[in-house]
Each structure stands twice: as C-alpha cells, then as structure tokens.
MARMAR-604059 format. One record per residue (C-alpha): residue number from 1; residue in three letters; chain; x, y, z. Coordinates in steps of 0.25 Angstrom, whole numbers, plus 5000, padded with zeros to 4 digits. Each point is the difference from the previous one (the first is absolute). Layout:
# residues N
R  timi  kelo  sero    px    py    pz
R   NUM   ALA     A     X     Y     Z
...
This chain:
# residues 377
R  timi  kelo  sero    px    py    pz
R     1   UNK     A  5481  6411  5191
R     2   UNK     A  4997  5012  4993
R     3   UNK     A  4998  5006  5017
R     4   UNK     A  5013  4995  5001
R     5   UNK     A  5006  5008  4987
R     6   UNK     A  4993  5013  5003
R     7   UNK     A  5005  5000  5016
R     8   UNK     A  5015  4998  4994
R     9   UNK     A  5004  5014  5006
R    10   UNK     A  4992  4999  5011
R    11   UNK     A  5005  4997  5013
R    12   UNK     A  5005  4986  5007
R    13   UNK     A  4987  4998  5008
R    14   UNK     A  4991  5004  4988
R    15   UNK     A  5008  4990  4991
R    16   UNK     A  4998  4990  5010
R    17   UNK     A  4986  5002  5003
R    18   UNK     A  4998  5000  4986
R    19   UNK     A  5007  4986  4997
R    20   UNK     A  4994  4992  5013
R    21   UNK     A  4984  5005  4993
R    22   UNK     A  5005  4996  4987
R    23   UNK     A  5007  4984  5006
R    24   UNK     A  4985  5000  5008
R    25   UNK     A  4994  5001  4986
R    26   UNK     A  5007  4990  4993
R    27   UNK     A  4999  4990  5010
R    28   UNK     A  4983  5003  5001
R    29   UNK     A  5000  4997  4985
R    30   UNK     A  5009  4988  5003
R    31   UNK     A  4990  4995  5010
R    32   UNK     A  4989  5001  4989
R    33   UNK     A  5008  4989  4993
R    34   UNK     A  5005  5009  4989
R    35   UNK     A  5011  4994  4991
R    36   UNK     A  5012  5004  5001
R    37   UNK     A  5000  5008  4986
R    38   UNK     A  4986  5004  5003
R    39   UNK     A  5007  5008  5011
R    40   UNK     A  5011  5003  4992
R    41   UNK     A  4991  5006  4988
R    42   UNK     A  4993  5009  5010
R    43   UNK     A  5013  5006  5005
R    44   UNK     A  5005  5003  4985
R    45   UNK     A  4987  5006  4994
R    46   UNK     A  5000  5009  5012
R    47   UNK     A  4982  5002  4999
R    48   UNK     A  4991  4995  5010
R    49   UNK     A  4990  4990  4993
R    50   UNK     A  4986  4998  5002
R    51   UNK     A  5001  4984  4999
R    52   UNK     A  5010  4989  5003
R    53   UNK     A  4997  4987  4993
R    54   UNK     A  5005  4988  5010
R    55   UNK     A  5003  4987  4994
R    56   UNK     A  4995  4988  5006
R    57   UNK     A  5012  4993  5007
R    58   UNK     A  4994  4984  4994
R    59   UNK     A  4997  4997  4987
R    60   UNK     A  4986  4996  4997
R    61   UNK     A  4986  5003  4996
R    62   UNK     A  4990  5010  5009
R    63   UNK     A  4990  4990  5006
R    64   UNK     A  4994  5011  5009
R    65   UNK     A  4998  5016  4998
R    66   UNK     A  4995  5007  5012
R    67   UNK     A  5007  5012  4995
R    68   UNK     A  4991  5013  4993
R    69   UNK     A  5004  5014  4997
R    70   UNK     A  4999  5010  5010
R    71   UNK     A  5000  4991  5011
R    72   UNK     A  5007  5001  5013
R    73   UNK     A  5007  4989  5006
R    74   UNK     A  5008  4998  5013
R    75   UNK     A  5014  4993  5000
R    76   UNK     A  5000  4984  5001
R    77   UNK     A  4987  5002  4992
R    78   UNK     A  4997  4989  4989
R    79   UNK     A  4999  5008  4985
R    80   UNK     A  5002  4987  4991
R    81   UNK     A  5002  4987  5001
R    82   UNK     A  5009  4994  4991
R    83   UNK     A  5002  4982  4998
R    84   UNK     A  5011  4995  4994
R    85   UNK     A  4993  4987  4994
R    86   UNK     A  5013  4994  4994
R    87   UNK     A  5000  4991  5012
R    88   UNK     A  4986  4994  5007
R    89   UNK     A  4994  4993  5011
R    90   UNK     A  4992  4991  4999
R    91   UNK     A  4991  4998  5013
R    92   UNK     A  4995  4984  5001
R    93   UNK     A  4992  4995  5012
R    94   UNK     A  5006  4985  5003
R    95   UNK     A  4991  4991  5009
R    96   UNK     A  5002  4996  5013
R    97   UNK     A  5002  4986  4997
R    98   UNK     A  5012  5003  4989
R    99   UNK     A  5009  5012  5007
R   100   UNK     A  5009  4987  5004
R   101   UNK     A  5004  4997  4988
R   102   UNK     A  5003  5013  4996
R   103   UNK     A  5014  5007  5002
R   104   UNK     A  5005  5015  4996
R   105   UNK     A  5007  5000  4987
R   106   UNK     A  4992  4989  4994
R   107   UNK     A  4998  5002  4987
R   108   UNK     A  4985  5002  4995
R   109   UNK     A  4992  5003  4987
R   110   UNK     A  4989  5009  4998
R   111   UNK     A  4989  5001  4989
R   112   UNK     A  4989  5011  4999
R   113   UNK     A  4988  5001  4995
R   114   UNK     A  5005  5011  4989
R   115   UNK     A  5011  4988  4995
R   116   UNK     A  4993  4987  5002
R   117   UNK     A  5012  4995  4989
R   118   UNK     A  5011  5007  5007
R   119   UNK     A  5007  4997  5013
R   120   UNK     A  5008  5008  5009
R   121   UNK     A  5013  4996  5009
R   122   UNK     A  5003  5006  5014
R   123   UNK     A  5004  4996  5012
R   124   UNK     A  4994  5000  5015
R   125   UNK     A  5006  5011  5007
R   126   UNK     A  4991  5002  5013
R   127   UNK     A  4992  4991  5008
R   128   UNK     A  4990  5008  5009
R   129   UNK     A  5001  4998  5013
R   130   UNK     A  4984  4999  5003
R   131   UNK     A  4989  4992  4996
R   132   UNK     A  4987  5006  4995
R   133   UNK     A  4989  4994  5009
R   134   UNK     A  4989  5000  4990
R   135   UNK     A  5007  4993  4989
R   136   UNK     A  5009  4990  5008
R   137   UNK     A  5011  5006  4988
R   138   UNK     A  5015  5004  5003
R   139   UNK     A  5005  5014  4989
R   140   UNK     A  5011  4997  4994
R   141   UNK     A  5009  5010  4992
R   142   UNK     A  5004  4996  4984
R   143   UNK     A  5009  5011  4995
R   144   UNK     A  5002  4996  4985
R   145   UNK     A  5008  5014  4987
R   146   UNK     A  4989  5003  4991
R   147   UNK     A  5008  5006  4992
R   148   UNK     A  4988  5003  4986
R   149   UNK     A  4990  5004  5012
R   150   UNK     A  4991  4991  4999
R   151   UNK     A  4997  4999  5014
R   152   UNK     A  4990  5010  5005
R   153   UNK     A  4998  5003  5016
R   154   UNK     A  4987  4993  5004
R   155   UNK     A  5001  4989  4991
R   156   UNK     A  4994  4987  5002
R   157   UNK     A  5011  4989  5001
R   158   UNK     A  5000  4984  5001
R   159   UNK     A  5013  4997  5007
R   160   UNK     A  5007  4985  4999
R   161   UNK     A  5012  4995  5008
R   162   UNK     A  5006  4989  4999
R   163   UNK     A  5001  4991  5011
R   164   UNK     A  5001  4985  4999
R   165   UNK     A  5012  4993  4999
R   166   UNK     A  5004  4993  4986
R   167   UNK     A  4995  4985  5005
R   168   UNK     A  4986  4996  4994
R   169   UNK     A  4988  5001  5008
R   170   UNK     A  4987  4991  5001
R   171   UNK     A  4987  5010  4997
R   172   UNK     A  4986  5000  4996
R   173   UNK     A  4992  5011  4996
R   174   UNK     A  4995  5010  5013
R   175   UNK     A  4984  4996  4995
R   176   UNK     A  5004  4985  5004
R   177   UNK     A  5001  5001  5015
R   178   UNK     A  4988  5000  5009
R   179   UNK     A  5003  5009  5012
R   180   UNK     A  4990  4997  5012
R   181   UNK     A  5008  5009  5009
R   182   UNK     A  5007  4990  5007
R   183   UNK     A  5005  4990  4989
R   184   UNK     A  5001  5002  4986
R   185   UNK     A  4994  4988  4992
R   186   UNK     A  5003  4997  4984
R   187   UNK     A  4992  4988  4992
R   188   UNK     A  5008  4991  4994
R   189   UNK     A  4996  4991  4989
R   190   UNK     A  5001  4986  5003
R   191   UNK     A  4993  4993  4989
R   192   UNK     A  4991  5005  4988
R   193   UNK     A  4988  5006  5008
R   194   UNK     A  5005  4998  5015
R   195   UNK     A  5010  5010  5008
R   196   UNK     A  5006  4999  5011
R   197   UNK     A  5001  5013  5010
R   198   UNK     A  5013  5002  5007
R   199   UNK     A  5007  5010  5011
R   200   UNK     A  5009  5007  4994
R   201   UNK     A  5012  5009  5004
R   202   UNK     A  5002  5013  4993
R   203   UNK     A  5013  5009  4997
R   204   UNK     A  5002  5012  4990
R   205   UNK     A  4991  5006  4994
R   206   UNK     A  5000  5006  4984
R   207   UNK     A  4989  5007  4993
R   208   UNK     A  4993  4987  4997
R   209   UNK     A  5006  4988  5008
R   210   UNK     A  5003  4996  5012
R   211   UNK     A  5013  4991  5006
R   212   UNK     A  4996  4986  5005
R   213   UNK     A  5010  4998  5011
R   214   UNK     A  4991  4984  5004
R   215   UNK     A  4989  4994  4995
R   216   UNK     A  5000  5000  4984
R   217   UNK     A  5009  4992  4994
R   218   UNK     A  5006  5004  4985
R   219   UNK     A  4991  4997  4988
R   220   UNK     A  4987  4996  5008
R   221   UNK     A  4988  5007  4996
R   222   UNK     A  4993  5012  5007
R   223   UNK     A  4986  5005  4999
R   224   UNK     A  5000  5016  4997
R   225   UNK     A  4988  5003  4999
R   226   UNK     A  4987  4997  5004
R   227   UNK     A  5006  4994  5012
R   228   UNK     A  4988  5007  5009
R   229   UNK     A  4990  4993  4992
R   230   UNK     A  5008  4987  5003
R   231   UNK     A  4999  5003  5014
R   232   UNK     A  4985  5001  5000
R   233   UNK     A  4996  4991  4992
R   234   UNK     A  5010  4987  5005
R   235   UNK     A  4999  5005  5017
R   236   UNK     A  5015  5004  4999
R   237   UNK     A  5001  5000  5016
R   238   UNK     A  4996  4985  5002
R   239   UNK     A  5012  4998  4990
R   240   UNK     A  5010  5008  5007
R   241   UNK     A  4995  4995  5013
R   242   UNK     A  5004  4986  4992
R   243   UNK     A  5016  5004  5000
R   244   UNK     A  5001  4996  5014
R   245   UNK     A  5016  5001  5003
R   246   UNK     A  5002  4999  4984
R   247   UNK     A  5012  5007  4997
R   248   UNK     A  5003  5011  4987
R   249   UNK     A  5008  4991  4994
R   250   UNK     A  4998  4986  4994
R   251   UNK     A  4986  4990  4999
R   252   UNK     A  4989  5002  5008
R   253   UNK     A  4998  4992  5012
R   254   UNK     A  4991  4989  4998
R   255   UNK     A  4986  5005  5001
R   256   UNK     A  5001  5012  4995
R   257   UNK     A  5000  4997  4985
R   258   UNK     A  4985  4998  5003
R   259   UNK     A  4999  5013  5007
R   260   UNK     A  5005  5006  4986
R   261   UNK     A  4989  5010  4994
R   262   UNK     A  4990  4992  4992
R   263   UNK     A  5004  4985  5007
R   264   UNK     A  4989  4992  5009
R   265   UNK     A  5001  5002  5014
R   266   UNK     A  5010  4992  5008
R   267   UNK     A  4998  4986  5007
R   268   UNK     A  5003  4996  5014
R   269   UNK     A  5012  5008  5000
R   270   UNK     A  4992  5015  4997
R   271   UNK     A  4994  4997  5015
R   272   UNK     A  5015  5001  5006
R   273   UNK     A  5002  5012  4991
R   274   UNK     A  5003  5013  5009
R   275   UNK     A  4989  5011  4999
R   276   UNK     A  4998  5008  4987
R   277   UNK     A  5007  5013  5000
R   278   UNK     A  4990  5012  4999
R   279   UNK     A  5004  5007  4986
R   280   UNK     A  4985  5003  4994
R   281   UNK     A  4990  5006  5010
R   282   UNK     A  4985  5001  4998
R   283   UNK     A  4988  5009  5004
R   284   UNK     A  4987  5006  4996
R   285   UNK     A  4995  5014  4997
R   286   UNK     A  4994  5009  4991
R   287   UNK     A  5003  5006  4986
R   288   UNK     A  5001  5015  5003
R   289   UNK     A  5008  5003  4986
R   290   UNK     A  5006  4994  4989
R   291   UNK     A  5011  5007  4989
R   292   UNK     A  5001  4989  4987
R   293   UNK     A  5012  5008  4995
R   294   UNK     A  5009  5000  5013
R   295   UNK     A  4994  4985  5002
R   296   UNK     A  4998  5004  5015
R   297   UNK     A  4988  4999  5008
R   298   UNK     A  4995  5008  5013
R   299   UNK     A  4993  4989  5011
R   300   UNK     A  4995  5003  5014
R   301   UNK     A  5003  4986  5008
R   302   UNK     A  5000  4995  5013
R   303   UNK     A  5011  4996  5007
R   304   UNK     A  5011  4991  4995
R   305   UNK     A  5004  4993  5013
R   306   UNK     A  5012  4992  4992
R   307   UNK     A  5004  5016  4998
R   308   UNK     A  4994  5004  5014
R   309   UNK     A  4994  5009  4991
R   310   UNK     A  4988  5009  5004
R   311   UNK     A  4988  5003  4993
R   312   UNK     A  5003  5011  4988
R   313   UNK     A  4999  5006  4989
R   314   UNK     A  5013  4999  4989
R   315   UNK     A  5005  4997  4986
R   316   UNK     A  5004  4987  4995
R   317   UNK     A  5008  4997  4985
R   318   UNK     A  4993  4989  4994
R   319   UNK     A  5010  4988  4994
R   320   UNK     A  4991  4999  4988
R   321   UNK     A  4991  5011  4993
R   322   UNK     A  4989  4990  4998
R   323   UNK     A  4999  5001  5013
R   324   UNK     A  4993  5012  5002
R   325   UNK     A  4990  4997  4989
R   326   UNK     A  4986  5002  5003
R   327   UNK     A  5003  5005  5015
R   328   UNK     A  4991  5009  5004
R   329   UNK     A  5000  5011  5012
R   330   UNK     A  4992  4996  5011
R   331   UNK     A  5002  4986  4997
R   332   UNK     A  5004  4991  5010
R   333   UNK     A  5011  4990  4998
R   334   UNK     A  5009  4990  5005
R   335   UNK     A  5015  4999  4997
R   336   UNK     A  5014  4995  5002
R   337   UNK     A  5013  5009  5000
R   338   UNK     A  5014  4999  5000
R   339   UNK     A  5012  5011  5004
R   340   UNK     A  5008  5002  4986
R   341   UNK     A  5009  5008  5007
R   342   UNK     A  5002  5010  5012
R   343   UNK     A  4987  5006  5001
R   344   UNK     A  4993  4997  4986
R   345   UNK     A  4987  4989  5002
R   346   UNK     A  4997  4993  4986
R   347   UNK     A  4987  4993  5000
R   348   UNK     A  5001  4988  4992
R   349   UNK     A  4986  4993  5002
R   350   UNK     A  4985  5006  5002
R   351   UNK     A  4987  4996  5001
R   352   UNK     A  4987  5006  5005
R   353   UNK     A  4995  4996  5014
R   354   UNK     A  4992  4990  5004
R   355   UNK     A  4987  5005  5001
R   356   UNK     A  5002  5013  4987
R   357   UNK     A  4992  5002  4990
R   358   UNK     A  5013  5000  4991
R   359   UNK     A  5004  4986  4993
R   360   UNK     A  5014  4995  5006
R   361   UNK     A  5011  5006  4994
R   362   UNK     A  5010  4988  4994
R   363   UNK     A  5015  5000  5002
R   364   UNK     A  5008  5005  4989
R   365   UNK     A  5006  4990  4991
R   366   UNK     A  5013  4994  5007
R   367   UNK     A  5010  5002  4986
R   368   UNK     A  5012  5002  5002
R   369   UNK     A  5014  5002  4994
R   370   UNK     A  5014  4993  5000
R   371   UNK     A  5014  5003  5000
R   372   UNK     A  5013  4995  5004
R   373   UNK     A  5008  5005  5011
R   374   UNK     A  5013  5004  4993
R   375   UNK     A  5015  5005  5004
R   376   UNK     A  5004  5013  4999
R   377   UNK     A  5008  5013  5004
C-alpha cells in the first residue's frame, strides 16, 4: 500500500501496475490462511516482518511435530498434527458370530483399563464393511465426548453392547458345555452322585454363560467343572451313545438312566442301543516335554484313526495337573483325549505303556462341581 501512496502522482499505467502487485500480494497472503486482521495488521504497520505466526484452524492439542527450525518444507507438507480429543473413537472388533445382532446407533459402554470403576457411554457409528481373516472379528466404530480427557489415543478398551431383548433367558456357565465339535454336551445331575449327559442347543453368549435354547430345563443341576474328568473316568461316549432319539427336553428314555455316568451297564435293552458316539479318542506315544506351570504336555503319538490323524508330534492341555506328575521325557505312554474346543486337545487320562519301565499313571480323581442352571438377561 505504501507502492501505492508513493506512485499517487505518477501515471495511470503505473498506478495500475502498481495496484494489480499489491491485490496479488494480498491474495498470496490470503492463500497462506492469514486471518483476516493479520492481513489487516500488515497493511497498517506498513514494515515487512521476518515471521508470521499461523493459527491452527481446530482446537486441540499437538499430537505430532515434525516441524524444526530452519527447515524447508514444500506445500501440502505435514508440519504438526493437532487432535481434538473432546470426541473419540472407540475401535472394537465384534465377532463373527454376533454382527447379527448388532445395529448402527446401538448404544454401548466402554470400560478401560486405566478406569476399571468408571464406564463410558457412546453409540456405534460405523460398521466396517470387511472382516479380518485372522481373527474371524468385524470393526466397529463407538464414538462417545470425553469431555475431562480421560481417553488417550491407543488405549485399550472393553466394549459392551447391549443386545437381548427384556424377556428372561435359560443359562449355564460357558465351563458347563462339552463341545466335541459336532454337539455340545452338559452333565446334568440326576441324583446325588449320578448325571446325566444331555445335547444341548446354544444361543447368546456373555462373558461367562451361554443361552440354552433345548436340553436344560430351569433349576436342574449342571456339572462346571471337572466335567473332563467325569468323562474319563465314567466312559462318557458309551453314555451319550445311550440317548438314542432322547430328546433336550424332559425324562430320559427308558435305559438311559443306566447309561447315566457312575450307573451299571444296561440289560437287554443296552444291546439295541445305537452305536456310541466317538467324543474321547485314544493313542500311544512318547513324552517329548512336559511344562507343570502351563499344565501342558509335548507327546509324539501315532495315528489317531477316530481323528484320521497321523503320526506326530504336538502339545496337549492336561484336564488335571496331577496328571503330569512324575512324567518323564522319553517315557512312553498311553492316553485318552478329547477336543475341548475348536483346536485345543485336553488329555484327561494317562498311563505308561504296556511293556514301560514307568508305573501306570492313574486317572485323576473324578470330583466335580454343581450348580443350577438359572434365568437370566
């Protein structure tokens, strides 16, 4: 502007020259994001300055400084980064078997490690599109205020949605059912001493129970724990092979109360029975490792033809730690095992080979606990 007040007596095309550099000027600084009464400033001290200070156009706190004096930088060039963490995301991964029941806008509650006693409130906003291969999981979005900051980015979060309708459900705890990969068994009690295995059908799961949609009616008694041992020691297969066409739901056919674990063989009726359904498997092999605290065990067995299994080497959980006392590497025994899930083997009985120089192994004590299968949300 001082150009312009210099150039007053010069000529037309001067003037003009002399305005369209100093418009160009204004409008370069413009471009650089300079406020209005920055610009304004400028044009009233009439000085050129050596630094312009640029405010940041978000509120927020500098979460990334790549910025150092001196430096050269080339426009669309990150200097800082700057978050506004009045609002976060919460990233969850859902699992497969659950994004049904989820919906955008649900309302969900999140608790960190850094509050355990204090919960936060958001709502699902996004639900990805993909599914992550190697955790069979769904992301979801949870965008909750935090407005004190307690929030940090990269947090660990434990994220709850509520699904289930208000009407009360039948549930028993998750340890309860016996999954063989193609049923899922749960011991009932049917007296003081005897149970009872049933098929069951599952629903919902929480952290710690699981829906009983058939099989388990309300208030009968489930085994927990120690069901595994149960199975070893009382030939759980011959009992569920015992069901025949019994249904979830009400008494046992006749002859399968004798079936129950710790009852005497059936009469003429067990030879009518259908064939015992294959749940524990057995095989011989020899200790190669074994880890007391992990309660796991390293075997190298032969083939498992109920598995169709070949010879090989793997890791097996052991359903009590009393089973791995005194085993030995190199020491050659045999064993029975059942699928506790997807993928994990429990052993639940050991013994040394026929022939070993090792004394046979006895099966862990067959205790077990009781509870009642109970309504709930």
């Amino acid at each position: 502007m001082q150009g312009l007040e210099a150039m007053k007596d010069a000529g037309a095309d001067a003037q003009a020259s002399m305005r369209q550099l100093a418009d160009s000027s204004l409008a370069r600084l413009r471009n650089w994001d300079l406020s209005p009464s920055q610009v304004t400033a400028l044009m009233k001290s009439g000085q050129p300055q050596r630094t312009i200070s640029f405010p940041s156009p978000v509120s927020g706190i500098v979460s990334e400084k790549k910025a150092l004096q001196g430096m050269r930088f080339m426009p669309g060039e990150m200097l800082y980064q700057v978050t506004d963490l009045s609002s976060v995301w919460v990233v969850a991964d859902l699992s497969e078997q659950d994004i049904g029941l989820i919906r955008s806008g649900a309302k969900a509650r999140v608790t960190t490690t850094a509050y355990p006693n204090e919960a936060f409130d958001g709502r699902i906003t996004y639900i990805y599109p993909t599914m992550k291969a190697e955790t069979r999981s769904v992301p979801v979005r949870v965008e909750m205020a935090n407005p004190a900051q307690k929030l940090k980015p990269a947090m660990f979060a434990q994220v709850e949605v509520s699904v289930g309708g208000k009407a009360p459900v039948l549930t028993v705890p998750e340890s309860a059912v016996i999954d063989s990969g193609t049923r899922r068994i749960v011991l009932v009690q049917v007296k003081e001493g005897r149970f009872e295995p049933r098929e069951v059908e599952v629903g919902a799961r929480s952290d710690n129970y699981v829906e009983i949609l058939k099989g388990v009616r309300d208030g009968e008694q489930v085994v927990v724990a120690a069901n595994f041992l149960i199975d070893a020691e009382s030939n759980l297969k011959a009992a569920v092979g015992g069901l025949g066409g019994h249904s979830g739901h009400g008494n046992p056919a006749k002859g399968a109360e004798s079936a129950a674990l710790g009852g005497a063989p059936a009469g003429p009726a067990a030879s009518s029975a259908p064939a015992p359904a294959v749940i524990g498997h057995r095989a011989e092999g020899t200790v190669e490792g074994v880890d007391l605290k992990a309660g796991t065990l390293s075997l190298n067995h032969g083939a498992v033809p109920t598995l169709k299994w070949p010879a090989m080497t793997m890791e097996f959980k052991a359903a009590n730690a009393s089973l791995l006392t005194g085993l030995k590497p190199g020491q050659k025994v045999g064993f029975e095992f059942v699928e506790r899930q997807p993928g994990e083997f429990m052993v639940t009985s050991i013994k040394a080979a026929p022939g070993a120089a090792s004394p046979p192994k006895p099966v862990a004590p067959a205790t077990s606990a009781a509870t009642t299968s109970h309504s709930g949300h």
